[in-house]
N, C-alpha and C positions, 0 to 999 in steps of 0.2 A: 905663669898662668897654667901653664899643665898638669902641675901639682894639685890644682883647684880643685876642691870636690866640689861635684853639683850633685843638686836631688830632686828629681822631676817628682813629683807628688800631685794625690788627688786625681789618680787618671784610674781606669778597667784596662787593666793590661792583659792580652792572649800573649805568655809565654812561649808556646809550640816547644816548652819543656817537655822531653818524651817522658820524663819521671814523674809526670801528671797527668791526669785522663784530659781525653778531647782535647782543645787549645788551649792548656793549661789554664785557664782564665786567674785573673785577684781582681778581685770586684773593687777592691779600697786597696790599688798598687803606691808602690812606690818604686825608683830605682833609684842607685847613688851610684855615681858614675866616678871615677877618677884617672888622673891621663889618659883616657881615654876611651879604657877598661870600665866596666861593669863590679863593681865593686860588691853588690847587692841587691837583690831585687825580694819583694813582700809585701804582705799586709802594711799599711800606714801603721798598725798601729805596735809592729815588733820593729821599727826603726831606734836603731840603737845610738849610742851617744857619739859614734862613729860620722854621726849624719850633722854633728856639731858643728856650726862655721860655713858648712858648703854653702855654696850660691841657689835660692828655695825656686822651681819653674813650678809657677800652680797648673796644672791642665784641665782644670775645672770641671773634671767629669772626661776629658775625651778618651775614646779608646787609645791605645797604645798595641802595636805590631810590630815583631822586628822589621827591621829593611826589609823591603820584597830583594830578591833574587832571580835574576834573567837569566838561566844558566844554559841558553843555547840562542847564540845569537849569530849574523852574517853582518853587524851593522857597517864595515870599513868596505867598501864598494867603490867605483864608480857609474857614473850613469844612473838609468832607471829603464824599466820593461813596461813601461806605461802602451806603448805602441802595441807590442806584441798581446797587450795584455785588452786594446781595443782590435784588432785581430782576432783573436780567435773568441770576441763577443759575435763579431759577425762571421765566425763560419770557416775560419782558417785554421789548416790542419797543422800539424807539429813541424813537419815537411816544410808549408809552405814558408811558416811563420821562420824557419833558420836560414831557408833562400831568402828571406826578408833581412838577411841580418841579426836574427832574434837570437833567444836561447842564449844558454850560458858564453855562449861567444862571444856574445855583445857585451858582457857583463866582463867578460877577462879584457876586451879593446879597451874600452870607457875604464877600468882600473886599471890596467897597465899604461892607459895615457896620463896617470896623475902622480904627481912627484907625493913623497910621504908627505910634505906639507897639507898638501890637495886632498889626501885621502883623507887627512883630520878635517880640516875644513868641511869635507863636506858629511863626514857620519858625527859632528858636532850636535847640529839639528836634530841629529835621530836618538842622540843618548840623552838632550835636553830633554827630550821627550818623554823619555826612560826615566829620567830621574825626576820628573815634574809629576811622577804617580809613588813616588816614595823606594827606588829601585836604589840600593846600594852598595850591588855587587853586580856586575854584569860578564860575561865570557864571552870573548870576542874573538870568532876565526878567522884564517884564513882561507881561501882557496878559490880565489880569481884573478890570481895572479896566474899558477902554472906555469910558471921559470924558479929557478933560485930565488932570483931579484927582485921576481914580484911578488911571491909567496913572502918572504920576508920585510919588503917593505909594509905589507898588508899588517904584519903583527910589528913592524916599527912605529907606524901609526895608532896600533893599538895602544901600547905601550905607550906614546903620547896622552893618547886621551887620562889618559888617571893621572898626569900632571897636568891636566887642564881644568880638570873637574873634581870635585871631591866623590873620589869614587874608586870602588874594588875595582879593578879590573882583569880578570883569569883568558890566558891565550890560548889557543888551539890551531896547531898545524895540520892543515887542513888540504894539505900539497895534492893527495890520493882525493879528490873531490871529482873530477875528470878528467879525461885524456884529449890534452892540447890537439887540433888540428894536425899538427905536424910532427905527430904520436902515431894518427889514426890508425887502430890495429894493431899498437906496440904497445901494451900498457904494461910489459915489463921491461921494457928499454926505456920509459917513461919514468917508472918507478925508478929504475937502475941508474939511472944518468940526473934526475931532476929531483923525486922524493929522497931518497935516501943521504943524497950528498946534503939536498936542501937543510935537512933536517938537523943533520952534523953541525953546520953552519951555524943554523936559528940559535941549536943549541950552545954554542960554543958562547954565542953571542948574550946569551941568557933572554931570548924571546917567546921561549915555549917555554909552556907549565905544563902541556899535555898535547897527545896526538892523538888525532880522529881521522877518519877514513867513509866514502861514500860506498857502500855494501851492496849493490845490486846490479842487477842483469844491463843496462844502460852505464853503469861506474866497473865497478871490481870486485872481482872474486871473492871466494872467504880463502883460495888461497893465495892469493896475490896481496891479501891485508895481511896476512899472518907474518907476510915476509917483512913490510911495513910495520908491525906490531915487535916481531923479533928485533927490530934496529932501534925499536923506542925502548926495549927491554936492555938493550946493552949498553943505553944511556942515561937508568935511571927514570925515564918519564913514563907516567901514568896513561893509558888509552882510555877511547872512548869510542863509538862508533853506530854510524847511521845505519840502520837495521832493519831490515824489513818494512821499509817504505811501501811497496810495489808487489813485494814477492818473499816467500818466504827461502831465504837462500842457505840459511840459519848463522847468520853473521851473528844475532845473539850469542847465541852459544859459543860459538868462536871468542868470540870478545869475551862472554863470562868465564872460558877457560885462559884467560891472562889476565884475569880478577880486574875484568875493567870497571871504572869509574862508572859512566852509563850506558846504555846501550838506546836510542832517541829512535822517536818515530812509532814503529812496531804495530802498525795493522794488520801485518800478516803474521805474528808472532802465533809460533802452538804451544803446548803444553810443556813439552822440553823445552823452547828455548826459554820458557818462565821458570820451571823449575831449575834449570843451570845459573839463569841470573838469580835467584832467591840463594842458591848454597852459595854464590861468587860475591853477594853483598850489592851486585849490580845495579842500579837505579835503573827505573825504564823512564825516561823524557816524554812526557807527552806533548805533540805540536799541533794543538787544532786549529793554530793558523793558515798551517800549510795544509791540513785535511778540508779545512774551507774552502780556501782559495782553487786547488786545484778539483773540487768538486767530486774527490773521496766518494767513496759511499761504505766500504769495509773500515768499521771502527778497532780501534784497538783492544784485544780483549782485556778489558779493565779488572772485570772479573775472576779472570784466569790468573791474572797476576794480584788480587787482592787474597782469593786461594792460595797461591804458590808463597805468599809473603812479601813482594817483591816490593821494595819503597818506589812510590811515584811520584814526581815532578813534573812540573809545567812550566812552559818558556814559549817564547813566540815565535821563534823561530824568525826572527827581522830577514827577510834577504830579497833584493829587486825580485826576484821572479815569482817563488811559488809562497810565500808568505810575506808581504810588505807592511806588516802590522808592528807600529811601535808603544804597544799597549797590552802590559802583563796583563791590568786588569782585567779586557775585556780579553784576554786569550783563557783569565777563572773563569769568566760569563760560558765564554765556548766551550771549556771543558766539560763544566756544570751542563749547559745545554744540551752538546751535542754527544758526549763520551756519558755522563749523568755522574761524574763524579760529585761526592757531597762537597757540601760549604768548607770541613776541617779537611778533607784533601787537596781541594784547592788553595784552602792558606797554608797546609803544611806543606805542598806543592812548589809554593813558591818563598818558599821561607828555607825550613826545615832540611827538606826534601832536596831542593836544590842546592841547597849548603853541601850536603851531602853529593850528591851528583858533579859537585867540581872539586871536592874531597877538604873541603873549610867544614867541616860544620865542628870542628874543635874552637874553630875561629868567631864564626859566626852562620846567621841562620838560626839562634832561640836567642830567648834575651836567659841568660844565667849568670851568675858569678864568674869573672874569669874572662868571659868573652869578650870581642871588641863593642864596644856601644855604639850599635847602629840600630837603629829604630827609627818609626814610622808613628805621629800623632793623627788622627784621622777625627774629620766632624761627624761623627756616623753613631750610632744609638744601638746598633749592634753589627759584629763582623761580617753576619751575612750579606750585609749591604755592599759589602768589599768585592761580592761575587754576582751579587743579583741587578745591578744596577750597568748600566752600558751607554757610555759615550757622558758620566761624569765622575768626575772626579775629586774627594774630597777631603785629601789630603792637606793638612792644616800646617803642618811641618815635618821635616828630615832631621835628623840627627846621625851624622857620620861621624865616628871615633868620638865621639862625646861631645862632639862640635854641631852646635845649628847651625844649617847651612839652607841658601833659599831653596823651597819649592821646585 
């Protein structure tokens, strides 16, 4: 059966082909998929004899999307920050809320109390979630563990999930996210004894695709990631790194001078660190789940980097604390809303864009000849409904490597 051609036909397909203006649209699409691969994609009516025999899927008019793309995620956890997060509704400080237990400490107990079984179990629920909006690539980190064992369990888990699920799944060692309690005020004896060996390990064991790091005045230096950056360089693995959250430290630029992958977050990003990512090819991640949740008020300059060149993505940022949202869609809604990015940013955002930002878009992230067939059928009458619309959802069917799969 892999050999099978099929040919979804009679749909409006958005390409997010960059060799075609806006969302590439084909008003009268067709694709011919084979093992699994994309074979061809066009007008119905330049379907060649090539299309002879495949198995016909009529989509009777629906749009066609590639896969969305989640390319910044925390979903492998335990616990939740539900408490902390009705705390400081009524009035409780950051302070009080970590004498309470709170804060990422809570979040490394509750994930180092669950065996890797545990930790699939329970970020399950969160990728079904993911993947019941048409998501079929997701990047999963770690760094709530902060030991060897838990840092690594976290992406053994990972690595589970895409045999559990029909789904991409891209890792991120995420060890440099905080400094353990019994670090406090070592975060290079931290780094020295915990990230750096960690990573040898993950790596040896083939659990990381890439390495990201927490960049700011509360996490790590831009020089104490470079040293972290230098260990990922002498292994072959691609960085990535959380940037200008809070402050501008100029982790961008750091990270775009070791030609990272992307650079996420970035409301306090300036002009150099947009122009260093635009010549380093750098993606900026946009997260307005987490500029929601934690009640932001400096947006990311959208602008600066539409100037500068610089491709943009959106992901939701999934993690207990400061982004609990498992809903690409409505993180388009937010970006459109709150950042004012257009409708084709937001789909090539999370298509395109993010393909690119976990460094697939050879793979996937457009629908073209060549790529793997992953695609999105949607009941909707035009794309921008895919952005404007919030808390429905109306994905019709999934298509991963050529394969329907449910909802």
């Amino acid at each position: 059966m892999d050999g099978q051609r099929s040919l979804w036909t009679n749909a409006r397909i958005a390409t997010l082909d960059p060799g075609l203006s806006g969302l590439g649209i084909i008003d009268r699409g067709a694709i011919l998929v084979e093992a699994g691969r994309i074979l061809w994609v066009g007008d119905v009516s330049e379907i060649s004899e090539t299309a002879e025999g495949a198995i016909v899927h009529d989509l009777q008019g629906r749009w066609v999307t590639p896969g969305l793309i989640d390319c910044h995620t925390h979903i492998v956890f335990g616990g939740d920050r539900a408490m902390e997060f009705e705390m400081r509704l009524e009035g409780a400080t950051y302070e009080e809320v970590a004498r309470a237990g709170g804060g990422i400490v809570s979040s490394v107990k509750a994930t180092n109390a669950l065996s890797v079984e545990g930790l699939v179990d329970a970020a399950l629920p969160r990728l079904d979630t993911l993947l019941s909006e048409g998501v079929s690539t997701i990047e999963i980190k770690s760094g709530y563990g902060l030991s060897i064992t838990g840092e690594l369990n976290m992406l053994r888990a990972a690595r589970a999930l895409e045999t559990l699920r029909p789904v991409r799944v891209v890792t991120s060692y995420l060890a440099a996210h905080a400094t353990p309690p019994a670090y406090k005020g070592r975060n290079a004896a931290y780094i020295a004894e915990v990230v750096l060996p960690g990573m040898e390990q993950g790596h040896a064991e083939g659990l990381i695709d890439a390495v990201d790091g927490f960049c700011e005045g509360i996490a790590f230096s831009v020089d104490e990631m470079r040293g972290v950056f230098d260990k990922a360089k002498t292994l072959g693995l691609p960085v990535k790194l959380h940037a200008e959250q809070l402050s501008d430290l100029g982790g961008a630029r750091m990270a775009a001078s070791y030609g990272a992958l992307s650079a996420d977050h970035l409301e306090y990003l300036d002009a150099e660190g947009a122009a260093a990512m635009a010549k380093s090819g750098t993606v900026a991640v946009l997260l307005p789940g987490a500029f929601y949740a934690i009640n932001e008020t400096r947006k990311p300059p959208v602008q600066a980097l539409r100037d500068a060149g610089v491709p943009i993505a959106v992901a939701t940022d999934c993690n207990p604390g400061t982004s609990p949202l498992t809903s690409l869609l409505l993180a388009m809604n937010m970006s459109a809303t709150l950042f004012r990015l257009t409708v084709e940013e937001c789909l090539a955002g999370t298509t395109r864009e993010a393909a690119r930002a976990l460094g697939l878009l050879g793979e996937t992230g457009t629908l073209e000849a060549g790529k793997s067939a992953d695609f999105a059928i949607w009941d909707i009458e035009r794309p921008a409904e895919l952005v404007y619309r919030m808390g429905f959802n109306p994905l019709h069917q999934r298509v991963f490597k050529g394969q329907e799969v449910c909802a």
